[in-house]
N, C-alpha and C positions, 0 to 999 in steps of 0.2 A: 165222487173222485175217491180211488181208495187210499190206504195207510201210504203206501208206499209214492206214489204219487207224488201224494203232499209231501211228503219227506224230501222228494227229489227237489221240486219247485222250490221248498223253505232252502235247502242245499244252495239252487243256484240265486237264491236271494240274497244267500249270507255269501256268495263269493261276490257276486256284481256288486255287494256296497263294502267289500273287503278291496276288491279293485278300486273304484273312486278313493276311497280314503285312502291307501297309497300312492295312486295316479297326484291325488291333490296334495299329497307332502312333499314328492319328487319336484312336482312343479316350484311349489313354494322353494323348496332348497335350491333346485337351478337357480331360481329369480335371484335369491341372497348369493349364492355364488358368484352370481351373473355382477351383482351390485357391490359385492367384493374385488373382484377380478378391476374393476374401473376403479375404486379407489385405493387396489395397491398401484393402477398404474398411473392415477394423479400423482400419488407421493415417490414414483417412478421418476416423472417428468420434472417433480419437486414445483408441485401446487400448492398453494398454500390458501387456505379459507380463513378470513380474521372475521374472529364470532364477539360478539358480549354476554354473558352469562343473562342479563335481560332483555335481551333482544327477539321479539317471538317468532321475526319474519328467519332469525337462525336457528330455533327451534324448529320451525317448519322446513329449511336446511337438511337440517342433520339428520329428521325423519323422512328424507328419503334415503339416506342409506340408513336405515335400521340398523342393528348392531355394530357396522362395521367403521363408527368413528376411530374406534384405535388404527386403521388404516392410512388415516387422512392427516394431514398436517395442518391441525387445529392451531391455531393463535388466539387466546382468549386476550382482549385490547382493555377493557376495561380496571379499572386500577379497585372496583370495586366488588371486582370479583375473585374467587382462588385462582390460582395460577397466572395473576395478571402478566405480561409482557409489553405492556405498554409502550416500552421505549422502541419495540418492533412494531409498533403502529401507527408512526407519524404521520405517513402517507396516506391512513385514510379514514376516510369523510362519512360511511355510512355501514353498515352492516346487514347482514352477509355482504363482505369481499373475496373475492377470490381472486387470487394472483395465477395467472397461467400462461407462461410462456412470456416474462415479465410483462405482460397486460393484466390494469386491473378491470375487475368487474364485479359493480356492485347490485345488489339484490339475489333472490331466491333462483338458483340456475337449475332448471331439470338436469337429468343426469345425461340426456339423450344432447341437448347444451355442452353440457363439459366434455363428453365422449367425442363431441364434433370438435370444438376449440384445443382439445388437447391431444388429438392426434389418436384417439383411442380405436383400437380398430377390431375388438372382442365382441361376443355378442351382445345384442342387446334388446334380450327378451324379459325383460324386469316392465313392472307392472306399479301405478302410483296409487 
């Protein structure tokens, strides 16, 4: 194969994995969009998630929306944790709660969950 050749095929090797790696950030940014877009419109509908700062099943919560807690309307219950608001949490029993459309609902809700219960009607091509 001569100089030239190779040159072309190295070419279209360095565009084909220049394609994937944009193809793969585009998608990745949709998703977070996509998982944004539902928790501006939980705090829309005025949901409310009550978390405990030791709570792991709310850890696992909040990591499905990846960055976009400041979206959501967090109630941290715990009197042992920063930002306690406890006296907003007399009503409940367990953690992750979510209050949506005054029903509550306790434990770890996909977002495919909350999107149905809260009336969400954006896309919903986000990935767990």
């Amino acid at each position: 194969m001569g100089g030239k050749n190779k040159q072309i095929i190295g070419g279209l090797g360095i565009i084909a994995l220049y394609k994937t790696i944009v193809s793969r950030n585009y998608s990745k940014k949709n998703i977070n969009n996509n998982i944004n877009d539902l928790a501006v419109h939980l705090t829309s509908v005025d949901a409310k998630v009550y978390t405990a700062c030791w709570c792991h099943a709310c850890d696992k919560q909040k990591a499905l929306f990846n960055n976009t807690l400041s979206s959501l309307n967090v109630i941290e219950c715990s009197g042992k944790c920063p930002n306690s608001n406890e006296d907003l949490c007399t009503k409940i029993k367990a953690y992750p709660t979510w209050e949506i459309n005054g029903k509550l609902k306790s434990g770890v809700k996909s977002l495919n969950n909350l999107a149905r219960v809260s009336g969400y009607t954006g896309r919903r091509n986000w990935k767990y």
